[in-house]
C-alpha positions as CSV (number, residue, x, y, z in Angstrom):
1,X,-26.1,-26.4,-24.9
2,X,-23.4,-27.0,-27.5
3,X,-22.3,-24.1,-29.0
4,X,-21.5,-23.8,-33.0
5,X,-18.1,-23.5,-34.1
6,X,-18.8,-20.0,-35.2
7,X,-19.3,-19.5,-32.0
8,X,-16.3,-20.9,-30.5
9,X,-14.0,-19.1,-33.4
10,X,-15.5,-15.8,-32.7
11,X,-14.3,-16.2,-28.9
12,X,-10.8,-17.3,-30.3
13,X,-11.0,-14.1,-32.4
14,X,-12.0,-12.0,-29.5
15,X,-9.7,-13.3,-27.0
16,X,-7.0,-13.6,-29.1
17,X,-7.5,-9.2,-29.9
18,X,-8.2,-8.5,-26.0
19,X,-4.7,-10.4,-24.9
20,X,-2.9,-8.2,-27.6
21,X,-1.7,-4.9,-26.6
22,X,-4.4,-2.0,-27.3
23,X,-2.6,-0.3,-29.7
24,X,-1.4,-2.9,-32.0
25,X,-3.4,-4.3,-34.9
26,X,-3.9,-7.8,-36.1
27,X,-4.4,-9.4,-39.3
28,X,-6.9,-11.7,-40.3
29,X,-3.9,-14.3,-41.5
30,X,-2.3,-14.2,-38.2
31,X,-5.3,-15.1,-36.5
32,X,-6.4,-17.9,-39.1
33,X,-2.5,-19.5,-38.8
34,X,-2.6,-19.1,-35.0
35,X,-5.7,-21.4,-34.3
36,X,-5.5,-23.5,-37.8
37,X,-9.1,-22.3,-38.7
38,X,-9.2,-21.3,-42.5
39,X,-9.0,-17.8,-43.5
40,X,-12.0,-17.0,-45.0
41,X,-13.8,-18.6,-42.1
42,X,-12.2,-15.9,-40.0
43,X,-12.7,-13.2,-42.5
44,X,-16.7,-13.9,-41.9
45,X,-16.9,-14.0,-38.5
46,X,-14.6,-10.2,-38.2
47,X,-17.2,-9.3,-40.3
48,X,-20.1,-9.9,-38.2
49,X,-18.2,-8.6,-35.4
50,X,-17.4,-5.2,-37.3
51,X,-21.1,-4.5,-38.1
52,X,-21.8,-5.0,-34.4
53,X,-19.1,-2.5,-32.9
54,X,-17.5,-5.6,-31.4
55,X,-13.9,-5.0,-32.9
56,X,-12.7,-2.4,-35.5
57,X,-11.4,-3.4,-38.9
58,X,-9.4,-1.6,-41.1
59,X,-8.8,-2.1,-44.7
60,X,-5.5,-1.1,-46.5
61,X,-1.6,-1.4,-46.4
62,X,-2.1,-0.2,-42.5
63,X,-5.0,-1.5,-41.8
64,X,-6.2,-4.3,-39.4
65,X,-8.7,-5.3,-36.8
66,X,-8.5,-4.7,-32.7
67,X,-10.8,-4.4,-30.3
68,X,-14.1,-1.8,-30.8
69,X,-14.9,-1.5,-27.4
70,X,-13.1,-1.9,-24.0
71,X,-13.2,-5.6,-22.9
72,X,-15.3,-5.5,-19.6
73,X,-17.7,-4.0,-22.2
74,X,-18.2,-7.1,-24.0
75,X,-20.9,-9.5,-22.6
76,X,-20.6,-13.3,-23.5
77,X,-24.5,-13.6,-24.5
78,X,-24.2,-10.7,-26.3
79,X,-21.5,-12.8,-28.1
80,X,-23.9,-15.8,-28.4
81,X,-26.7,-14.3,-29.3
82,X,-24.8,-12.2,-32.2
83,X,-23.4,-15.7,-33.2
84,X,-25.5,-18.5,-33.0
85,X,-28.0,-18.6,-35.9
86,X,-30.9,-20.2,-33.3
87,X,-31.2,-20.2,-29.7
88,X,-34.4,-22.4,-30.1
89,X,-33.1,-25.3,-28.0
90,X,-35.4,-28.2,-29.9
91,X,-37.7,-28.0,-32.6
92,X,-41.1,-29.3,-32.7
93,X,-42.5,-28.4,-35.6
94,X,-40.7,-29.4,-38.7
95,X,-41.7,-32.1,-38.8
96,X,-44.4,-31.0,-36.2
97,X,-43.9,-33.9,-33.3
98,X,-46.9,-36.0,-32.5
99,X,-46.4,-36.0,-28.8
100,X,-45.8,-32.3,-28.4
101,X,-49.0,-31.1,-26.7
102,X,-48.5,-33.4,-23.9
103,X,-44.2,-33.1,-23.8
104,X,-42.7,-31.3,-20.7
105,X,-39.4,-32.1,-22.7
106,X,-39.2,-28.1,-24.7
107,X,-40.0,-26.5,-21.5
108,X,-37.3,-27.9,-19.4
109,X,-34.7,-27.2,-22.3
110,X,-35.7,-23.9,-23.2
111,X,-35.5,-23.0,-18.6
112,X,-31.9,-25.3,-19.5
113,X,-30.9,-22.5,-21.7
114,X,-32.5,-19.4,-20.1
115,X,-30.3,-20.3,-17.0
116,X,-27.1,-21.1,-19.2
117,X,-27.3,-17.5,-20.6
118,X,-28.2,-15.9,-17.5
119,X,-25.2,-17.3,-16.4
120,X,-22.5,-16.4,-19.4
121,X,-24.3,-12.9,-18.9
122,X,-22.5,-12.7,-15.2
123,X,-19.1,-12.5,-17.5
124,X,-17.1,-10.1,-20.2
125,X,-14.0,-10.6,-22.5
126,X,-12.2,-9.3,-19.8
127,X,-12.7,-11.9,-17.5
128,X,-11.7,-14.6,-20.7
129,X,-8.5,-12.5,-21.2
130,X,-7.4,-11.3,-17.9
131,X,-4.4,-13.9,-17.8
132,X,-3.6,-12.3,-20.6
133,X,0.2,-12.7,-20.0
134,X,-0.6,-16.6,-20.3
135,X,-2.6,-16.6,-23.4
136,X,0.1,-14.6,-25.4
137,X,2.8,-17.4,-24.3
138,X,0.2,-20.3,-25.4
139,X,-0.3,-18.1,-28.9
140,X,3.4,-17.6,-29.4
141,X,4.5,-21.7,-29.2
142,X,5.3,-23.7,-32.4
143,X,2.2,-25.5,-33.3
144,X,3.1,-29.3,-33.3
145,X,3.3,-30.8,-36.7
């Protein structure tokens, strides 16, 4: 399973917030400049995190985004499933497939993916951020031109 690049920015996003310290709030721009990802790209993905409780956001001359719940709190499928528009791992109906009736094919991908997020379920933010000290020093080096 190949996860979207919504997907993969909204991990950025959360592990980027979970190696900060608690108390300190982030920007949308700091984020976007930090991983080269476009701004408003960002700005929709804190979005759909905010309505879920994922991270807090803030508008105003103070304001900001962290984290909206502790980090061992945060399940990766929950991540996933929030994310990812379908989890439907092949589509046989549009167009409807003539061999489908008879294909084992859907039912081994669809066990594929039940085991792949049984297994991302195993795992929080915490355990993406724990070397937290690491990720910080990676985050704080020039980006290469």
């Amino acid at each position: 399973m190949r996860l979207t690049k919504h997907t993969d920015y909204a991990f950025r996003v959360l592990i980027y917030l979970a190696s900060m310290p608690e108390d300190r709030l982030s920007t949308v721009q700091e984020i976007a400049e930090k991983f080269d990802v476009s701004r408003s790209h960002i700005m929709k993905i804190v979005h759909k995190l905010a309505g879920a409780g994922l991270i807090h956001a803030s508008r105003g001359q103070q304001g900001g985004i962290r984290l909206g719940q502790p980090k061992d709190a945060i399940n990766l499928r929950s991540v996933i499933e929030l994310m990812e528009a379908t989890l439907v791992p092949v589509n046989c109906d549009d167009p409807v497939c003539l061999i489908r009736k008879n294909c084992t094919l859907k039912n081994i991908l669809f066990e594929a993916q039940r085991q792949f997020l049984e297994h991302v379920e195993q795992y929080t933010l915490a355990d993406l951020a724990e070397p937290a000290v690491a990720i910080v020093s990676l985050l704080n080096r020039p980006r290469r031109a």
